[in-house]
C-alpha positions in Angstrom: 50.3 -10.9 32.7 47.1 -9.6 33.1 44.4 -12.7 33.4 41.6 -12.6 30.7 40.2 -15.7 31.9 38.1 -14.2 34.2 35.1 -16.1 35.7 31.5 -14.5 35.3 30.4 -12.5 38.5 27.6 -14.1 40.3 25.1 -11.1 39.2 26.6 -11.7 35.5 25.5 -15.4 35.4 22.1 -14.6 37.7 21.0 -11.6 35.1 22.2 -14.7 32.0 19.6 -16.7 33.8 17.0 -14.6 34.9 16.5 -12.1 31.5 15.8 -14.6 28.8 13.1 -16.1 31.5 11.8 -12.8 32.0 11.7 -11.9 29.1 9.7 -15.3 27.8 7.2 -14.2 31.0 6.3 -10.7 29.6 5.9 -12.4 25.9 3.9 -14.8 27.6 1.0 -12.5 29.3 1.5 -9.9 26.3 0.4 -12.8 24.1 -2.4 -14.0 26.8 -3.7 -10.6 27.5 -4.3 -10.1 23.4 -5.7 -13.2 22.9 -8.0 -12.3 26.1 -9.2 -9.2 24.3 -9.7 -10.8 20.8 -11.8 -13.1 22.3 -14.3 -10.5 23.4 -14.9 -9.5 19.5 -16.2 -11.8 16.4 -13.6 -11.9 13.6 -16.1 -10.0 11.4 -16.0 -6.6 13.3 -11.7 -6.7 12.8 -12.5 -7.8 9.0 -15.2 -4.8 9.3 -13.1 -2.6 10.8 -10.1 -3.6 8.1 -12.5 -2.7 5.0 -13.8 0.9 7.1 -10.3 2.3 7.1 -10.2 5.0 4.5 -7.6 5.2 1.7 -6.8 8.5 2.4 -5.5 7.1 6.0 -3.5 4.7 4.6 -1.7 7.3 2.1 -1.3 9.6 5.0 0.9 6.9 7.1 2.6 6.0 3.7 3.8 9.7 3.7 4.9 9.7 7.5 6.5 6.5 7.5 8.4 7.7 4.4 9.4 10.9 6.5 9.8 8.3 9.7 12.8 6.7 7.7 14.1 9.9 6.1 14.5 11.2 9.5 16.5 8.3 10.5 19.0 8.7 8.1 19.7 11.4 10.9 21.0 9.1 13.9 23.8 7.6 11.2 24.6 11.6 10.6 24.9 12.5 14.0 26.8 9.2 15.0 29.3 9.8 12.8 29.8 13.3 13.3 30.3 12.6 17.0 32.8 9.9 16.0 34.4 12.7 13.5 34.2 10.1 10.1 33.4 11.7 6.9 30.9 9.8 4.9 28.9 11.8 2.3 25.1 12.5 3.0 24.4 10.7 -1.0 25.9 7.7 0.7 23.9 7.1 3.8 20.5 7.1 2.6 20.5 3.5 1.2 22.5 2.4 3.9 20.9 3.9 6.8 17.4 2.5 5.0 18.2 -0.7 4.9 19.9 -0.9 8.3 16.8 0.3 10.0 14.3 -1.2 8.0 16.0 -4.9 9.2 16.9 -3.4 12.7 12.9 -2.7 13.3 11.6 -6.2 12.0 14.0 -8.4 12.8 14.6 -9.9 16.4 18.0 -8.7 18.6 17.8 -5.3 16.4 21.2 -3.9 17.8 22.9 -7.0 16.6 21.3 -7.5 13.8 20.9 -3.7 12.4 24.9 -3.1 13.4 25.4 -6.4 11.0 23.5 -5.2 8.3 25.6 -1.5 9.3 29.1 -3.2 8.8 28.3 -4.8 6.0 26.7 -1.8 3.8 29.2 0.8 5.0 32.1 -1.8 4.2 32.8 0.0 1.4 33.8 3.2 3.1 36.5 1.7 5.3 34.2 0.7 8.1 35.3 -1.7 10.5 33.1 -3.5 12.9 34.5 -2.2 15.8 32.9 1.1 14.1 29.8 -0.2 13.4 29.7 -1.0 16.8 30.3 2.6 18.2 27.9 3.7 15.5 25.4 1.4 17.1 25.7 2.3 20.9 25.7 6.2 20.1 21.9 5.1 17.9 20.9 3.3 21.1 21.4 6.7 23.4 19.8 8.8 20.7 17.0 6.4 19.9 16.7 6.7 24.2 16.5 10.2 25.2 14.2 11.1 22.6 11.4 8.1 23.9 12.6 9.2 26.9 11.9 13.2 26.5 8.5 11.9 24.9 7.7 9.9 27.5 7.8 11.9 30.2 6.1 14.8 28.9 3.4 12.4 27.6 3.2 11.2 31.4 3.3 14.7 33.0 0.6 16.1 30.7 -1.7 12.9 30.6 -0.6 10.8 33.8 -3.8 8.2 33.2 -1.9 6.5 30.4 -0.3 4.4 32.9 -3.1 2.6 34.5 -1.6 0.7 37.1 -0.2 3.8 38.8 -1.7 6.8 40.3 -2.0 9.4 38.6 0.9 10.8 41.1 3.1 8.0 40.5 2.6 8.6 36.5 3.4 12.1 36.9 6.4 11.9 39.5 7.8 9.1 36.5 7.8 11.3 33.7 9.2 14.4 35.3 12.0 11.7 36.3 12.5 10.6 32.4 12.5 14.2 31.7 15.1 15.0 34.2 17.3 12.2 33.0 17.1 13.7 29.7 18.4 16.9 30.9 20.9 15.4 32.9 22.4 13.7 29.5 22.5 17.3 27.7 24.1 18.7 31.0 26.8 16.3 31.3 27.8 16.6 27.8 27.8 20.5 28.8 30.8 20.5 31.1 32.3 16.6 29.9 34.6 16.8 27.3 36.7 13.5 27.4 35.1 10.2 27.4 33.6 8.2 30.5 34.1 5.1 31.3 30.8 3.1 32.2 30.9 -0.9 33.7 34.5 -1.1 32.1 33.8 0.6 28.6 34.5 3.9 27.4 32.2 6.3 26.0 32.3 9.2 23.8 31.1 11.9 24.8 28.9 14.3 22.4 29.9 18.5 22.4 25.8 19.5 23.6 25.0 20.8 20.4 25.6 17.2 18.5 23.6 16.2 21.8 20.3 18.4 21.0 21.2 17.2 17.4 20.5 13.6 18.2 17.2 14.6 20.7 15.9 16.3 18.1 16.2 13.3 15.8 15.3 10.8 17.7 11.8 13.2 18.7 11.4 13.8 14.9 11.7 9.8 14.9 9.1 8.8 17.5 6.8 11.7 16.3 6.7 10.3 12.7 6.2 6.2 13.8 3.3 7.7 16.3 2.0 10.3 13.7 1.9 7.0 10.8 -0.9 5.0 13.4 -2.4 7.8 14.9 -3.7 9.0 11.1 -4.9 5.5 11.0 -6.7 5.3 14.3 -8.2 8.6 14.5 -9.8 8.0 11.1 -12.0 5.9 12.7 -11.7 6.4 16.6 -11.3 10.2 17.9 -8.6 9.4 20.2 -6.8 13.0 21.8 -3.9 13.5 20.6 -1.8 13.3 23.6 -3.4 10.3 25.7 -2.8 8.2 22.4 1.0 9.9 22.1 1.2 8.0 25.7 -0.5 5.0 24.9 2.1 5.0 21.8 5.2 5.4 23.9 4.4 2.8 26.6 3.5 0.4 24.2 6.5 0.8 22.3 9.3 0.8 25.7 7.0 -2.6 26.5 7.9 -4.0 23.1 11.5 -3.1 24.1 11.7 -5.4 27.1 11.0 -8.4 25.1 13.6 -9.1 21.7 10.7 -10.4 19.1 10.6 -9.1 16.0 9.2 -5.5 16.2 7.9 -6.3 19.8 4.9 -7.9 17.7 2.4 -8.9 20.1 3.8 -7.1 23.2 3.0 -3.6 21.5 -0.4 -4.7 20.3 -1.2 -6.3 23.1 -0.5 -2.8 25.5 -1.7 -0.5 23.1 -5.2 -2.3 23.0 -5.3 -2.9 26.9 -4.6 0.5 27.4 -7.0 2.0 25.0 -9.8 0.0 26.4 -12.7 2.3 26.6 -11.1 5.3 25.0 -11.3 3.4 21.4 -13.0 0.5 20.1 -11.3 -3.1 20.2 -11.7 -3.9 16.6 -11.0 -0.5 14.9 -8.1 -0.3 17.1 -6.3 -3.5 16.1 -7.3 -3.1 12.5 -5.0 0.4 12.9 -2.5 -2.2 14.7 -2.3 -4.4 11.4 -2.3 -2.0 8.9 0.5 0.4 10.6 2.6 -3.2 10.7 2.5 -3.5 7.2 3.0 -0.4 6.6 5.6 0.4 8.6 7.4 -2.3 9.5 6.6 -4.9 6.4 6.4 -2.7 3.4 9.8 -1.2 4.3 11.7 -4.5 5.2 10.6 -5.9 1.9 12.1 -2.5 0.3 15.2 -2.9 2.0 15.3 -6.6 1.3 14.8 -5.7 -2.8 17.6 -3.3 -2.2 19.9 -5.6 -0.9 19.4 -8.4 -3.4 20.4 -5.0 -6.0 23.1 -4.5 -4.0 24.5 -8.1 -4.5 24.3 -8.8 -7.8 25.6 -5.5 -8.7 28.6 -6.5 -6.3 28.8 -10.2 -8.2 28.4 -8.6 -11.4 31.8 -6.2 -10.9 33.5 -8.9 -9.5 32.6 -11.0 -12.8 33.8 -7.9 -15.0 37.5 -7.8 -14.9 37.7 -11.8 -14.8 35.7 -11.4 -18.2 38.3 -8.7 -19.7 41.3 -10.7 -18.9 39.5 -13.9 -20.4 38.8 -11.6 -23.7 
């Protein structure tokens, strides 16, 4: 009998240890490095800078986070067509809305957008163990897309990275960039899965793997494109050291499972825009772009659940109704 009792490896309990405690650190001097720049600037200038952004901004990163979230309707596509499951495109939209509207606000997204997944796609025969392979193949596509973006942002504009040379910045990107190309090679030649740390993983056919760069590109392009139309209407920022700035601040936010990175991103964004764009008109961006496109859609998907429910209570009420008439 094969023993499934197995004790934790000491690198399994150190990395238990060590990540939460890590991750608490980088929260930690995200939080003290914002609160070190907001002291530099009087509440007025951000309330200032609040009123001075134009309407017409604010429409514009309505419309892109509207295609943002359209576009990822695209990673559910491309998941399930990797994982061969038939599911109607009419049927996705609500789903895959509400899934990523809660996986981009809410803390531990994985766990908690594969959750809401399961639970929406019930209907259609899911199973969790689905959701879960749904979930993984988003991760990888949501990964090689910031990861293509990333290091072409860091070859073209190697200063976004302060704290390295522009060398170092440069020799990093073309490495992200060469991972990238590594995935679409592998799933050239590899046609069964591999098996990584003890799991197996499908592997896409290359053309479902351009399919999920090019989604997960269209993805990062439309978040950036909804704060850059608000920066830029107030601070000329170039579009490609602010496509940088974007990109770091969002893999920061990654390290660090708090709800939308909040704080972390802010806090990088506005250290790293220092002298290219004023403090105050940068972080008044910063707070509309979180209500629009983090609130505005969670309350959405939130109204769209609660429809969702009593529509489901409602049937359930119906035939105990008819057989009580």
């Amino acid at each position: 009998m094969v023993n499934t009792d197995r004790k934790p490896t000491r690198w399994a309990r150190l990395r238990a240890n060590l990540l939460p405690a890590l991750r608490l650190l980088v929260f930690g001097v995200a939080l003290g490095t914002l609160d070190h720049i907001m002291r530099q600037y009087p509440l007025k200038e951000v309330a200032r800078a609040l009123h001075a952004v134009p309407v017409t901004a604010v429409l514009a990163s309505l419309g892109l986070t509207l295609l943002g979230y359209l576009s990822l309707i695209g990673y559910d596509v491309v998941a399930f067509r990797i994982l061969q499951l038939r599911v109607p495109l009419r049927s996705m939209i609500v789903p895959s809305f509400v899934t990523f509207a809660v996986s981009n606000t809410a803390p531990a997204s994985v766990v908690s957008g594969g959750g809401v997944r399961y639970r929406m796609y019930r209907s259609s025969h899911f199973t969790a163990g689905t959701a879960a392979k749904v979930a993984g193949l988003n991760v990888v596509t949501y990964a090689i897309g910031l990861m293509a973006l990333s290091g072409l942002a860091l070859v073209l504009h190697p200063e976004a990275l302060r704290t390295f040379s522009p060398g170092a910045s440069r020799g990093l990107g073309a490495a992200l960039v060469a991972g990238v190309a590594l995935y679409l090679g592998m799933t050239a030649v590899v046609r069964s899965p591999v098996r990584i740390l003890g799991r197996r993983f499908q592997v896409p056919p290359l053309p479902l793997a351009l399919a999920q760069l090019g989604v997960s590109i269209a993805d990062w392009l439309f978040s950036a494109g909804a704060l850059y139309v608000l920066l830029s209407a107030q601070v000329p920022v170039p579009l490609v050291v602010f496509l940088a700035t974007f990109l770091v601040g969002q893999a920061a936010a990654l390290v660090v499972p708090v709800p939308g990175g909040l704080g972390v991103f802010e806090a990088v964004v506005l250290l790293l825009l220092r002298g290219g764009a004023a403090a105050p008109a940068a972080l008044a961006a910063l707070l509309v772009y979180r209500v629009v496109y983090y609130l505005l859609p969670f309350i959405t998907a939130g109204g769209l659940l609660l429809a969702r429910g009593v529509r489901t209570e409602a049937a359930k009420r119906r035939p105990v109704e008819s057989m009580a008439g």
